[in-house]
PDB file with one MODEL, atoms N, CA, C and O in Angstrom:
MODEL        1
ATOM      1  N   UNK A   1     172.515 104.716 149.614  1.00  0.00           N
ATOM      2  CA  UNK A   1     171.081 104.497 149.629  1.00  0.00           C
ATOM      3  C   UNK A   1     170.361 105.642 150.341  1.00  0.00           C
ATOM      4  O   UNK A   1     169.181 105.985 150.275  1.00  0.00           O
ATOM      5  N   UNK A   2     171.230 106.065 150.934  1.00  0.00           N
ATOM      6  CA  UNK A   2     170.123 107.092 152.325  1.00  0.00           C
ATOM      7  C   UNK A   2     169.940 108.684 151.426  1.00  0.00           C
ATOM      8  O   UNK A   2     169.009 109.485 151.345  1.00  0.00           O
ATOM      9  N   UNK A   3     171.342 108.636 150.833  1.00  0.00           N
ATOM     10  CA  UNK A   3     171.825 110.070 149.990  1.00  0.00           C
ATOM     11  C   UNK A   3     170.227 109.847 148.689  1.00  0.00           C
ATOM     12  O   UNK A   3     169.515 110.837 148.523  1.00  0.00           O
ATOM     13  N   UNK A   4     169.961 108.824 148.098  1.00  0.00           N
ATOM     14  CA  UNK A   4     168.907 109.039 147.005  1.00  0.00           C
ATOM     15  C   UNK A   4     167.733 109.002 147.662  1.00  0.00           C
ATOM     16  O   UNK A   4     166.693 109.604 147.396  1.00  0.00           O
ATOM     17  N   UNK A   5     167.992 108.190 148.613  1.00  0.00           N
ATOM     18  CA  UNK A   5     166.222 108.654 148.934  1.00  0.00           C
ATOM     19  C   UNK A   5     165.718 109.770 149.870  1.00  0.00           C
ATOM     20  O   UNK A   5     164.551 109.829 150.257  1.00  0.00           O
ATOM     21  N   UNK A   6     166.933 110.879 150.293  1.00  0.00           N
ATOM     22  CA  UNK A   6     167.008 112.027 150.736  1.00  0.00           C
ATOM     23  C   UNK A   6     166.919 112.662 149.520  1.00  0.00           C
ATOM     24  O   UNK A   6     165.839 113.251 149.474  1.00  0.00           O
ATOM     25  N   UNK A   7     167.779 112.865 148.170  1.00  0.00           N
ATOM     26  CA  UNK A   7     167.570 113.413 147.120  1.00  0.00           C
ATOM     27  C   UNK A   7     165.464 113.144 146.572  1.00  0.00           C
ATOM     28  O   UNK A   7     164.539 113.892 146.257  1.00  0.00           O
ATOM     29  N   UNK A   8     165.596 112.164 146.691  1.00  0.00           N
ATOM     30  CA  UNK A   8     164.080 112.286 145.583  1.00  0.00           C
ATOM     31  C   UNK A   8     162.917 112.673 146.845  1.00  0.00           C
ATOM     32  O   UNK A   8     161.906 113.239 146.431  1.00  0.00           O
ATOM     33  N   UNK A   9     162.979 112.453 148.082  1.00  0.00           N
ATOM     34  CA  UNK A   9     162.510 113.243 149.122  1.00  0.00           C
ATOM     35  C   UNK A   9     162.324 114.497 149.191  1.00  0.00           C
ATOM     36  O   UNK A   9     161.213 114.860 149.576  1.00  0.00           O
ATOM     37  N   UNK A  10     163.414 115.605 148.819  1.00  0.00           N
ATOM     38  CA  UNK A  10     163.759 116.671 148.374  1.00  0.00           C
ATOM     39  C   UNK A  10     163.046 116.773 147.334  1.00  0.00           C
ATOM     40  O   UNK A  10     162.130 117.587 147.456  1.00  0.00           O
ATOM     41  N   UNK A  11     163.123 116.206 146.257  1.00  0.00           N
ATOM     42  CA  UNK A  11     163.014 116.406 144.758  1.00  0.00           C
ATOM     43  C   UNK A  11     160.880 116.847 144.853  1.00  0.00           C
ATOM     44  O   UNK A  11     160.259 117.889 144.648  1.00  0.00           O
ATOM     45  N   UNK A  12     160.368 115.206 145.321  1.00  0.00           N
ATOM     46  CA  UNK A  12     159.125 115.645 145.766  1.00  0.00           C
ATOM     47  C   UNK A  12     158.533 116.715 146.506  1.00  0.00           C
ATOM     48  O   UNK A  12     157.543 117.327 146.103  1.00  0.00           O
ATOM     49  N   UNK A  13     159.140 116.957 147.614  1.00  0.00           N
ATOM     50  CA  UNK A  13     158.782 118.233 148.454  1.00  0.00           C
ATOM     51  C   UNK A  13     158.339 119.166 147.261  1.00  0.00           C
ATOM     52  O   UNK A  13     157.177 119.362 146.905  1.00  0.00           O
ATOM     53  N   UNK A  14     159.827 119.863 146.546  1.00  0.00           N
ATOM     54  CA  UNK A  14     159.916 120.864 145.648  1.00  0.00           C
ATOM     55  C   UNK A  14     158.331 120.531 144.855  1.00  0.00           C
ATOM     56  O   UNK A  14     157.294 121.181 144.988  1.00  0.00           O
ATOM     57  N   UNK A  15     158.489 119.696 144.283  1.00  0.00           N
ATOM     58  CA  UNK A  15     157.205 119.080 143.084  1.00  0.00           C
ATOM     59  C   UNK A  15     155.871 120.059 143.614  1.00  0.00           C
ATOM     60  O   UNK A  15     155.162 120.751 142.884  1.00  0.00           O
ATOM     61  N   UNK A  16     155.767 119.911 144.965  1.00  0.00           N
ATOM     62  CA  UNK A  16     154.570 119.856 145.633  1.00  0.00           C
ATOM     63  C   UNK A  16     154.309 120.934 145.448  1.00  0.00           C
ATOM     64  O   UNK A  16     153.374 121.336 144.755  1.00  0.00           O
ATOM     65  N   UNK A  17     155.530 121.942 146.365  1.00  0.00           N
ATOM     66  CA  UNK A  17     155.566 123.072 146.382  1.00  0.00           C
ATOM     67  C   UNK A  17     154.628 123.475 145.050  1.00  0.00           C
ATOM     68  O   UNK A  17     153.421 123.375 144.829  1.00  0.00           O
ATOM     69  N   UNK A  18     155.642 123.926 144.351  1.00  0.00           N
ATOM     70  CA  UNK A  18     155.789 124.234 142.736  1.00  0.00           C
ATOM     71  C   UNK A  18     154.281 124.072 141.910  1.00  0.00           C
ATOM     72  O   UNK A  18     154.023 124.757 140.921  1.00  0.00           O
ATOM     73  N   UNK A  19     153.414 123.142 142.430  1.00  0.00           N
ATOM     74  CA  UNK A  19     152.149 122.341 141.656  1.00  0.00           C
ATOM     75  C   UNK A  19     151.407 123.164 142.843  1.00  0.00           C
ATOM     76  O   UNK A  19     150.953 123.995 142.056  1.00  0.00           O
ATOM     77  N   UNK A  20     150.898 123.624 144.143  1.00  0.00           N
ATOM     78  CA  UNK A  20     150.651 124.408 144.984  1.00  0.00           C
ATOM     79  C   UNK A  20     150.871 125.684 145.026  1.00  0.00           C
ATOM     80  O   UNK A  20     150.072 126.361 145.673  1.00  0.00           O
ATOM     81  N   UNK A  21     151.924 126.299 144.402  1.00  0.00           N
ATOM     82  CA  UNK A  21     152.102 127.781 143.840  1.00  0.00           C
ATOM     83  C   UNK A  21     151.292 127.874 142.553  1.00  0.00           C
ATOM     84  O   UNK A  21     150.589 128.839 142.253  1.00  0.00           O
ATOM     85  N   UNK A  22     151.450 126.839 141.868  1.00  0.00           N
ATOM     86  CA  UNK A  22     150.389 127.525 140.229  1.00  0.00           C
ATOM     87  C   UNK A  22     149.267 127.176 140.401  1.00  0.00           C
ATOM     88  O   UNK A  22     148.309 127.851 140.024  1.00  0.00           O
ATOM     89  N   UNK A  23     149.159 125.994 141.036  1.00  0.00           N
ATOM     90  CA  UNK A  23     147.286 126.116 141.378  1.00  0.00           C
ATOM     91  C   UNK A  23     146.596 127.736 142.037  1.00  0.00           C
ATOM     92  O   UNK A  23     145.664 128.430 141.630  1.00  0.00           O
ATOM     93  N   UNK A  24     147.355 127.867 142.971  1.00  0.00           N
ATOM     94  CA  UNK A  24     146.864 129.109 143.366  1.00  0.00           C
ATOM     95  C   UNK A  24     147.202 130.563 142.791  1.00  0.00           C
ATOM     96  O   UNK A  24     146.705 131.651 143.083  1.00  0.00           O
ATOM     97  N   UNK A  25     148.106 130.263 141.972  1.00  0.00           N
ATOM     98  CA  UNK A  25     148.454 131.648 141.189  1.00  0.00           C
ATOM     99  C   UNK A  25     147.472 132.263 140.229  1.00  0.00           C
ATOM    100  O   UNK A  25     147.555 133.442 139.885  1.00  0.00           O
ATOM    101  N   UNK A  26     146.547 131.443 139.809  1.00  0.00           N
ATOM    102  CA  UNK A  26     145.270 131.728 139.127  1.00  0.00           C
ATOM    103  C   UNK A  26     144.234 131.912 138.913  1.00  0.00           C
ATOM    104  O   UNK A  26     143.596 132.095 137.877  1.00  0.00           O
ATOM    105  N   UNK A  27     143.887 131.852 140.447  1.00  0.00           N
ATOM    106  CA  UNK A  27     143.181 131.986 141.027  1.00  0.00           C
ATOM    107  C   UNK A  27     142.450 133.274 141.667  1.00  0.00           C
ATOM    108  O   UNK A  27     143.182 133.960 142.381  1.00  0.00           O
ATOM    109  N   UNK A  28     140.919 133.768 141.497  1.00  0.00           N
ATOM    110  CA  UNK A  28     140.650 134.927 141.522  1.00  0.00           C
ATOM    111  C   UNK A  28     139.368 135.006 142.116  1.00  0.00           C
ATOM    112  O   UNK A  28     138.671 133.996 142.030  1.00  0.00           O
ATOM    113  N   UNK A  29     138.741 136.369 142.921  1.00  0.00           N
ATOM    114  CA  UNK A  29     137.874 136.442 142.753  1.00  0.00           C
ATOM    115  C   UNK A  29     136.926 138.162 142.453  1.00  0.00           C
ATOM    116  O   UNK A  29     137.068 139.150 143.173  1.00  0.00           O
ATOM    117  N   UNK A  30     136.051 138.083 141.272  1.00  0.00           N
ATOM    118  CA  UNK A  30     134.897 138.752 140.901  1.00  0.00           C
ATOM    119  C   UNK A  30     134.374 139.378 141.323  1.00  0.00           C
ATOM    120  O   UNK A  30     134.882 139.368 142.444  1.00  0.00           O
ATOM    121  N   UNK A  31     133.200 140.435 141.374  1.00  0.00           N
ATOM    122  CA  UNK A  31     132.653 140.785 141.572  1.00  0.00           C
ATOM    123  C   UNK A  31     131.119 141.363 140.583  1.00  0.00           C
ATOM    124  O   UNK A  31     131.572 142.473 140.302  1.00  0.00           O
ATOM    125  N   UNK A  32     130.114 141.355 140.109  1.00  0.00           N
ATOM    126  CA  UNK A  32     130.154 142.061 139.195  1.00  0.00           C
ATOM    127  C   UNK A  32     128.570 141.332 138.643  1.00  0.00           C
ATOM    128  O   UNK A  32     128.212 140.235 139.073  1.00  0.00           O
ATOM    129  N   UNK A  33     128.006 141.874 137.971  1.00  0.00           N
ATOM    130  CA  UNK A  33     126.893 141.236 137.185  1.00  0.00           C
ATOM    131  C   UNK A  33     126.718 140.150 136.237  1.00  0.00           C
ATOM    132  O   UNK A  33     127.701 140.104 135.498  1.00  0.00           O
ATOM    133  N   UNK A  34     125.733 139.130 135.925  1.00  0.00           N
ATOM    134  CA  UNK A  34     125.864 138.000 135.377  1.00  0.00           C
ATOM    135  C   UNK A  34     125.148 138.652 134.116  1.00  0.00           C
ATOM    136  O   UNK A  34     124.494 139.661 134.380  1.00  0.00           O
ATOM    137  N   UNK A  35     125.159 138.336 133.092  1.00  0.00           N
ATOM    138  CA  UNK A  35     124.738 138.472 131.821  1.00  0.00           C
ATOM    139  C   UNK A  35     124.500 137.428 130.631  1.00  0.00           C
ATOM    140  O   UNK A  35     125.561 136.871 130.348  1.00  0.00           O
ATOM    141  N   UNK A  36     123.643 137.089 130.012  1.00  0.00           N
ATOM    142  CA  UNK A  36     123.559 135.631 128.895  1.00  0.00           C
ATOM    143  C   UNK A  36     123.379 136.790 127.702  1.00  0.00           C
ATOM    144  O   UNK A  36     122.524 137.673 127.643  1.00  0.00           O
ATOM    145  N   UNK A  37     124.449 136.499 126.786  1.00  0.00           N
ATOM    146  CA  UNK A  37     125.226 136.697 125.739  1.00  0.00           C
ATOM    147  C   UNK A  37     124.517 136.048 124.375  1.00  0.00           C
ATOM    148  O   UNK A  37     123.923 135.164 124.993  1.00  0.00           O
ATOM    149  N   UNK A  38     124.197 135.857 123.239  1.00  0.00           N
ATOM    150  CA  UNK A  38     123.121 134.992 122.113  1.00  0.00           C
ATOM    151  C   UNK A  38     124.699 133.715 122.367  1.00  0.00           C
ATOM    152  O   UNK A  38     124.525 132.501 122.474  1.00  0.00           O
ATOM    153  N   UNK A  39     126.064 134.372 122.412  1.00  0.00           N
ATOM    154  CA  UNK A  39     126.949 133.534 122.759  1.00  0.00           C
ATOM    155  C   UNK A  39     127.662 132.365 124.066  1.00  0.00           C
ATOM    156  O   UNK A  39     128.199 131.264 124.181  1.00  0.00           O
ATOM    157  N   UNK A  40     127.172 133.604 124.893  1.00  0.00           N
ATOM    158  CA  UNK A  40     127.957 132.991 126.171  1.00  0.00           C
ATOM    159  C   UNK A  40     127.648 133.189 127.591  1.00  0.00           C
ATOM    160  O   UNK A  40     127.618 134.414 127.706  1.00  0.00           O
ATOM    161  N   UNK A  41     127.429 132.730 128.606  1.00  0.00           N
ATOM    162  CA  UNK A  41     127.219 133.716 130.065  1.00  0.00           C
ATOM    163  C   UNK A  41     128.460 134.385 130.397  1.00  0.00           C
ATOM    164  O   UNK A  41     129.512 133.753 130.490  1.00  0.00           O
ATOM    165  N   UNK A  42     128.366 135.976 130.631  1.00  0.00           N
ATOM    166  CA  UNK A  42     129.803 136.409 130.748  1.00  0.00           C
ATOM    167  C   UNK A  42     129.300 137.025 132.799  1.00  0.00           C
ATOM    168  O   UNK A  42     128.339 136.637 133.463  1.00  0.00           O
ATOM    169  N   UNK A  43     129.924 137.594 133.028  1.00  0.00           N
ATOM    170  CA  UNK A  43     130.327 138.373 134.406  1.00  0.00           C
ATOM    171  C   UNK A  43     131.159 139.852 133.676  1.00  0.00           C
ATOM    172  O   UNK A  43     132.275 140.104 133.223  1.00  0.00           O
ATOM    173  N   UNK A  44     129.896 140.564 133.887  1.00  0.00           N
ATOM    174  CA  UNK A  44     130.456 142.261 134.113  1.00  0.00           C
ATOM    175  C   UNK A  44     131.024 142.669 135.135  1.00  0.00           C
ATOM    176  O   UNK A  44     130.311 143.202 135.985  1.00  0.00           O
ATOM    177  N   UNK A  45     132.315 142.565 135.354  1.00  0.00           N
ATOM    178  CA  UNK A  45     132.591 142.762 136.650  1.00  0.00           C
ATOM    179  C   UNK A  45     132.980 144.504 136.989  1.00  0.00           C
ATOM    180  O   UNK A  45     133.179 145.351 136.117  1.00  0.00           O
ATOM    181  N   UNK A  46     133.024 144.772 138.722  1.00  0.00           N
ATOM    182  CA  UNK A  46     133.049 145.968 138.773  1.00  0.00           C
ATOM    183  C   UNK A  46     134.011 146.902 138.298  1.00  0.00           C
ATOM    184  O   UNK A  46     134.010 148.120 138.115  1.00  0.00           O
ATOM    185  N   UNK A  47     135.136 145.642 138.097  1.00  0.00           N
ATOM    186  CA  UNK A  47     136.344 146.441 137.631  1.00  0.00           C
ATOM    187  C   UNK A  47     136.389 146.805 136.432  1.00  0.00           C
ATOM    188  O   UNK A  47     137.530 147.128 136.104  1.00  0.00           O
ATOM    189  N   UNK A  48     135.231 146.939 135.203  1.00  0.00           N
ATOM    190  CA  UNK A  48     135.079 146.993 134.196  1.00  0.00           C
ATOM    191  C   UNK A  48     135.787 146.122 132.931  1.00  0.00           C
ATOM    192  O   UNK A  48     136.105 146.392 131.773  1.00  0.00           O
ATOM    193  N   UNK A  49     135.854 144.979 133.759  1.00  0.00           N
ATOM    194  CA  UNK A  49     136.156 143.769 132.779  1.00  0.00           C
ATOM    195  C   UNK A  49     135.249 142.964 132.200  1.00  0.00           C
ATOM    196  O   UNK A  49     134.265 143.132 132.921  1.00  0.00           O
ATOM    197  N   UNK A  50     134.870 142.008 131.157  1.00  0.00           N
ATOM    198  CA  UNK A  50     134.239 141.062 131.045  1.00  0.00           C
ATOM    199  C   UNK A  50     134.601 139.887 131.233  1.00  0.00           C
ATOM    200  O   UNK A  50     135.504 139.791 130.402  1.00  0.00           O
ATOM    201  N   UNK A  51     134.523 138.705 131.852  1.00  0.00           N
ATOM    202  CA  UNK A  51     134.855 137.540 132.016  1.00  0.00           C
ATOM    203  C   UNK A  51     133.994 136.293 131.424  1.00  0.00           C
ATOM    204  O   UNK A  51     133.035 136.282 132.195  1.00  0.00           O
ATOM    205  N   UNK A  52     133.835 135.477 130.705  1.00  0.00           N
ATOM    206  CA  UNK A  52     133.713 134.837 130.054  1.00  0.00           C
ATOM    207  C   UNK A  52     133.252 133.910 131.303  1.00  0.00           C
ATOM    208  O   UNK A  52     133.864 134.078 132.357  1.00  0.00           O
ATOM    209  N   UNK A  53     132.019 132.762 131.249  1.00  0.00           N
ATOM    210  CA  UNK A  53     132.014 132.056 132.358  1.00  0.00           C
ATOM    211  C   UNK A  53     132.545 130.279 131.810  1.00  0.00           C
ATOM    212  O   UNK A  53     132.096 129.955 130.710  1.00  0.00           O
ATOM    213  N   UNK A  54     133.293 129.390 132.420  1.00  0.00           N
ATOM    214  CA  UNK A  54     133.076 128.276 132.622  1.00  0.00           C
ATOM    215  C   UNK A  54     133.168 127.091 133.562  1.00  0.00           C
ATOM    216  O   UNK A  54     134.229 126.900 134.155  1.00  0.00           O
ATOM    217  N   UNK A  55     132.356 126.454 133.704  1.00  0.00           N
ATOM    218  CA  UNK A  55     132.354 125.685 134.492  1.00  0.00           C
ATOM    219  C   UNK A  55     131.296 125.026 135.685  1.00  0.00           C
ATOM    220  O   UNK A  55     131.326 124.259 136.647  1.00  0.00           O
ATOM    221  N   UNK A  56     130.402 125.837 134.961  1.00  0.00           N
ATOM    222  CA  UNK A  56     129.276 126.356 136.150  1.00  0.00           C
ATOM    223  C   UNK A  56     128.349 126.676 135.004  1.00  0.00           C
ATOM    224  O   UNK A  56     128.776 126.997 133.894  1.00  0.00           O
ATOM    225  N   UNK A  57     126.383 126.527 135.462  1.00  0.00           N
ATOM    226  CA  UNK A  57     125.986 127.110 134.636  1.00  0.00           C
ATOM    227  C   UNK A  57     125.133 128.438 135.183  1.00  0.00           C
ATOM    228  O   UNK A  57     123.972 128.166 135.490  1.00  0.00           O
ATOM    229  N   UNK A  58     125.403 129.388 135.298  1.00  0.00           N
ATOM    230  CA  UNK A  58     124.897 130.488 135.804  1.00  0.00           C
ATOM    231  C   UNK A  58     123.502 131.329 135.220  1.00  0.00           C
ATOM    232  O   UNK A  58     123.015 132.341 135.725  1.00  0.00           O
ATOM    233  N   UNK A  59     123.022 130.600 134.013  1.00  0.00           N
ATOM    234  CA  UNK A  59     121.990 131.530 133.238  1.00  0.00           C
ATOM    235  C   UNK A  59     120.999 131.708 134.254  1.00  0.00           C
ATOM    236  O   UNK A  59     120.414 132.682 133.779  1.00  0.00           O
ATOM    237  N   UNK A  60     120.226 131.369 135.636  1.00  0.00           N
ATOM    238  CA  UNK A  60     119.954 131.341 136.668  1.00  0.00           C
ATOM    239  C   UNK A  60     119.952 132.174 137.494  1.00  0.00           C
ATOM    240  O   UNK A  60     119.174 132.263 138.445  1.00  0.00           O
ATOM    241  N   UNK A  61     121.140 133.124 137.115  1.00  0.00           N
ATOM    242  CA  UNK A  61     121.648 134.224 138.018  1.00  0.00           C
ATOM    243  C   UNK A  61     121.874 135.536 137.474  1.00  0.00           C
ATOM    244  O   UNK A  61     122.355 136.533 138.012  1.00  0.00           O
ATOM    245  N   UNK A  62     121.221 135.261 135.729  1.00  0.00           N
ATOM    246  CA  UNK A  62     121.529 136.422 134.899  1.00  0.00           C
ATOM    247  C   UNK A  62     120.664 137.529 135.726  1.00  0.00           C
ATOM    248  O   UNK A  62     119.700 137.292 136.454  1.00  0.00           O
ATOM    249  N   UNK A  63     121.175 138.643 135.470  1.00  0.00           N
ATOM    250  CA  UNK A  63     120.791 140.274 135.904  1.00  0.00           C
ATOM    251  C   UNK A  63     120.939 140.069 137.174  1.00  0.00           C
ATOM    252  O   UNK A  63     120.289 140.890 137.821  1.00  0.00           O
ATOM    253  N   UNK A  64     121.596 139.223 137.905  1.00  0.00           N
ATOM    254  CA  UNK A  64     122.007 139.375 139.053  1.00  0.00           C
ATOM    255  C   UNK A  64     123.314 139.561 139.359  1.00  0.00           C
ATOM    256  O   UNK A  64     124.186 139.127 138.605  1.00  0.00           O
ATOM    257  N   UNK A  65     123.695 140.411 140.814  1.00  0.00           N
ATOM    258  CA  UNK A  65     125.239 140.659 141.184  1.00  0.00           C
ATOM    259  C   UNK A  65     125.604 139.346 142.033  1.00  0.00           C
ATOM    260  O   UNK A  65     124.979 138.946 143.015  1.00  0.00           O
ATOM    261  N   UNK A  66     126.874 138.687 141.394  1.00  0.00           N
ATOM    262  CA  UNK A  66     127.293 138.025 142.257  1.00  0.00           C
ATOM    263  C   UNK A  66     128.909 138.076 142.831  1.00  0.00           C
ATOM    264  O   UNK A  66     129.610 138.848 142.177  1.00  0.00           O
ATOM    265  N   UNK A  67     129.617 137.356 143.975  1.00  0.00           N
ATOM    266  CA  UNK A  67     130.910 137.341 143.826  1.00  0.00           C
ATOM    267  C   UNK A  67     131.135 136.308 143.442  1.00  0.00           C
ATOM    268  O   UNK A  67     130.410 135.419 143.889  1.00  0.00           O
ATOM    269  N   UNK A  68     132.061 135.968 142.591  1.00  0.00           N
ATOM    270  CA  UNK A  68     132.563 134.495 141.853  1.00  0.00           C
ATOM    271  C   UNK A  68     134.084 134.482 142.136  1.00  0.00           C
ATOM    272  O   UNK A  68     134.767 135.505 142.166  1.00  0.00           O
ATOM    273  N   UNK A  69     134.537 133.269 142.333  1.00  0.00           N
ATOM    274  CA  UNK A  69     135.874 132.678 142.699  1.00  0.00           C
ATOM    275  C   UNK A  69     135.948 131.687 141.766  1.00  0.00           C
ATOM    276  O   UNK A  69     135.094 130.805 141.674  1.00  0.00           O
ATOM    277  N   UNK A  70     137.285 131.805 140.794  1.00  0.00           N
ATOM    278  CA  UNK A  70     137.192 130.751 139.994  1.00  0.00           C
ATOM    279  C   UNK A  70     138.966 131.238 139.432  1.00  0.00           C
ATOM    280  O   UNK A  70     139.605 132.246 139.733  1.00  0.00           O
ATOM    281  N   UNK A  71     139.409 129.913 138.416  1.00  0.00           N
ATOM    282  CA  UNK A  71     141.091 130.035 137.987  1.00  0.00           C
ATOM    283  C   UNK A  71     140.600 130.756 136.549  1.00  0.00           C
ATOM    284  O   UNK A  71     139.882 130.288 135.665  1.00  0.00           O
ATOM    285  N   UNK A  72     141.205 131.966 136.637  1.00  0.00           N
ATOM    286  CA  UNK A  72     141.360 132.955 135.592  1.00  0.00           C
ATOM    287  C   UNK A  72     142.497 132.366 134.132  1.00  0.00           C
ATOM    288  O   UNK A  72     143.668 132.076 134.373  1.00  0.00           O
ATOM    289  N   UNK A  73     142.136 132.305 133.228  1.00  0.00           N
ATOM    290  CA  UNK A  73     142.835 132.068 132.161  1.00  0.00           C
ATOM    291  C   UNK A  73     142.467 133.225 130.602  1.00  0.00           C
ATOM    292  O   UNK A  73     141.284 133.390 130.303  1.00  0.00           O
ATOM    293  N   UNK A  74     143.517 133.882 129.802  1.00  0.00           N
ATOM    294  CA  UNK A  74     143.316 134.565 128.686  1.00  0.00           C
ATOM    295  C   UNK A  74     142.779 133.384 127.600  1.00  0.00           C
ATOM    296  O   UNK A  74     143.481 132.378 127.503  1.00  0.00           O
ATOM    297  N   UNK A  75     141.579 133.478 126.801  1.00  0.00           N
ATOM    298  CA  UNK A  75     141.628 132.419 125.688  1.00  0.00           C
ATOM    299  C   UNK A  75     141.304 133.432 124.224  1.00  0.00           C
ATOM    300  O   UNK A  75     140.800 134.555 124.189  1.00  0.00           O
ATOM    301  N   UNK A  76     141.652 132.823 123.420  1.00  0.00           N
ATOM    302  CA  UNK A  76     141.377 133.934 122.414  1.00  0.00           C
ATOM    303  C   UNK A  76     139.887 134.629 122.405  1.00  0.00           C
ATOM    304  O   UNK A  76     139.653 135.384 121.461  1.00  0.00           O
ATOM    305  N   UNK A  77     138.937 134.438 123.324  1.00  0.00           N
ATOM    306  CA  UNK A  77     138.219 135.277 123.243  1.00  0.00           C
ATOM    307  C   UNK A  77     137.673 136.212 124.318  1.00  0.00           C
ATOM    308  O   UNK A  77     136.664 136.886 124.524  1.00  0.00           O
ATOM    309  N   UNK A  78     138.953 135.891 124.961  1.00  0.00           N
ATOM    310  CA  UNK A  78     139.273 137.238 125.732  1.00  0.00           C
ATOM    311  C   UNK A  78     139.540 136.508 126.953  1.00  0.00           C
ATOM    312  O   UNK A  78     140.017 135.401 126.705  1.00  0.00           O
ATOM    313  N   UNK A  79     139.324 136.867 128.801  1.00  0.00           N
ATOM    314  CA  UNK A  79     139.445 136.626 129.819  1.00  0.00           C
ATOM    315  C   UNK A  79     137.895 135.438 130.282  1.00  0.00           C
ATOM    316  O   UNK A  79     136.707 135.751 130.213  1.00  0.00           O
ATOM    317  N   UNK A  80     138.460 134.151 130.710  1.00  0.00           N
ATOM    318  CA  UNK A  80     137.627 133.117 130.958  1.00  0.00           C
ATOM    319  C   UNK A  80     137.954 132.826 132.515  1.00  0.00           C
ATOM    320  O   UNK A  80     139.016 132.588 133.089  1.00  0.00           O
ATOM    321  N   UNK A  81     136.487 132.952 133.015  1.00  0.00           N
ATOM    322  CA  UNK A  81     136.908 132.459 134.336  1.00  0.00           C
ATOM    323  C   UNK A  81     136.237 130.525 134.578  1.00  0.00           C
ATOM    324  O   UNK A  81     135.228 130.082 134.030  1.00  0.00           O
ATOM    325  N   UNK A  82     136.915 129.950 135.271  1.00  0.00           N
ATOM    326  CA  UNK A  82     136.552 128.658 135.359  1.00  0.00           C
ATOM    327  C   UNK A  82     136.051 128.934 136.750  1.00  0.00           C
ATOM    328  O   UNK A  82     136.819 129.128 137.692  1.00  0.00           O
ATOM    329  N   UNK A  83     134.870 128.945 136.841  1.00  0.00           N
ATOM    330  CA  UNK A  83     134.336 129.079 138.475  1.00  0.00           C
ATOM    331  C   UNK A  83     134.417 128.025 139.196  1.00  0.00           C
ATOM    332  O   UNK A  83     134.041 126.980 138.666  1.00  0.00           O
ATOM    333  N   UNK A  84     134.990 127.970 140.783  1.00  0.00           N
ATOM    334  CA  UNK A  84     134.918 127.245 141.192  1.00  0.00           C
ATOM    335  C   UNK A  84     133.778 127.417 142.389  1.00  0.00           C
ATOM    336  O   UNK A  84     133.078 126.465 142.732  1.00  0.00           O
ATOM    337  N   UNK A  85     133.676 128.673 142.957  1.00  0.00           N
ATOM    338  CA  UNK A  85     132.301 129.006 143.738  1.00  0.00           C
ATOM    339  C   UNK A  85     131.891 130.263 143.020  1.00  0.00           C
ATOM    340  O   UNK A  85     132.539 130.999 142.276  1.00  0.00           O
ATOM    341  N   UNK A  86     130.403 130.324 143.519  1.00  0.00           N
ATOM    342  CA  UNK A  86     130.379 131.541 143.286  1.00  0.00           C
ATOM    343  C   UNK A  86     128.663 131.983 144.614  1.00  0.00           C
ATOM    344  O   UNK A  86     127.970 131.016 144.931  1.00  0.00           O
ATOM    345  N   UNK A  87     128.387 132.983 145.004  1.00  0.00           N
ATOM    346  CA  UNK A  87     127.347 133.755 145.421  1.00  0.00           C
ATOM    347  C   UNK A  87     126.984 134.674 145.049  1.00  0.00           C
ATOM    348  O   UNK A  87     127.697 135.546 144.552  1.00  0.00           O
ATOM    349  N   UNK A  88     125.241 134.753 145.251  1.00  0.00           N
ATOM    350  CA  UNK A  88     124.699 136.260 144.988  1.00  0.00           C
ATOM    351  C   UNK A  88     125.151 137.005 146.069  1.00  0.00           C
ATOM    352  O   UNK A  88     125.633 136.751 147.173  1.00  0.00           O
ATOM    353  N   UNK A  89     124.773 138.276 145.258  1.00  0.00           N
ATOM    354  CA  UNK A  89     125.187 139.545 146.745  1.00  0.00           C
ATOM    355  C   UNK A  89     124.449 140.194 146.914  1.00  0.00           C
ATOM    356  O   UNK A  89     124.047 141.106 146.191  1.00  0.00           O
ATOM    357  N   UNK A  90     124.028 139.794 148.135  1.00  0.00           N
ATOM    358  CA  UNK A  90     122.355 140.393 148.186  1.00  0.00           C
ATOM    359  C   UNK A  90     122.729 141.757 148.665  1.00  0.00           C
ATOM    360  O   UNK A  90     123.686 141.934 149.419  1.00  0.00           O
ATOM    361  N   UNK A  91     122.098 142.555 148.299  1.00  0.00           N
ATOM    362  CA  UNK A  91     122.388 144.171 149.041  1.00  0.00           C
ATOM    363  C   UNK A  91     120.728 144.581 149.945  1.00  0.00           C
ATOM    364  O   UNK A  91     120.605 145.641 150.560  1.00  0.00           O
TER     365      UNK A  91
ENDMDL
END
């Protein structure tokens, strides 16, 4: 009895781990200008990427620089960020 519930004790730990490494593995953050698209709100970012926005509605912040933090994913129409914060950057 002590041996399985040391095993699935173990077993969970790992789980945790594992679900705590990919949450954060995708996680990113932006830099870069907001833009409204006839399609989409994207983020010009400085690194000369485009990012796709979701999750958030940013048209609010178009022609403005902000930093955005959000889980980065490829979708077929290119790099989508799912924002989870984001700020202007005031200079």
């Amino acid at each position: 009895m002590k041996t399985s519930v040391m095993k699935l004790s173990i077993l969970v730990l790992v789980f945790v781990f594992l679900a705590a490494t990919f949450a954060l593995a995708g996680e990113e953050t932006i830099s870069g200008i907001v833009a409204q698209t006839d399609q989409a709100i994207v983020i010009s970012a400085d690194n000369g990427e485009t990012y796709l926005i979701a999750g958030q509605d940013l048209s609010a912040l178009a022609g403005k620089t902000v930093k955005a933090t959000g889980t980065l994913e490829e979708g077929e129409a290119g790099k989508i960020l799912k924002i989870i914060s984001v700020e202007e950057v005031r200079e």
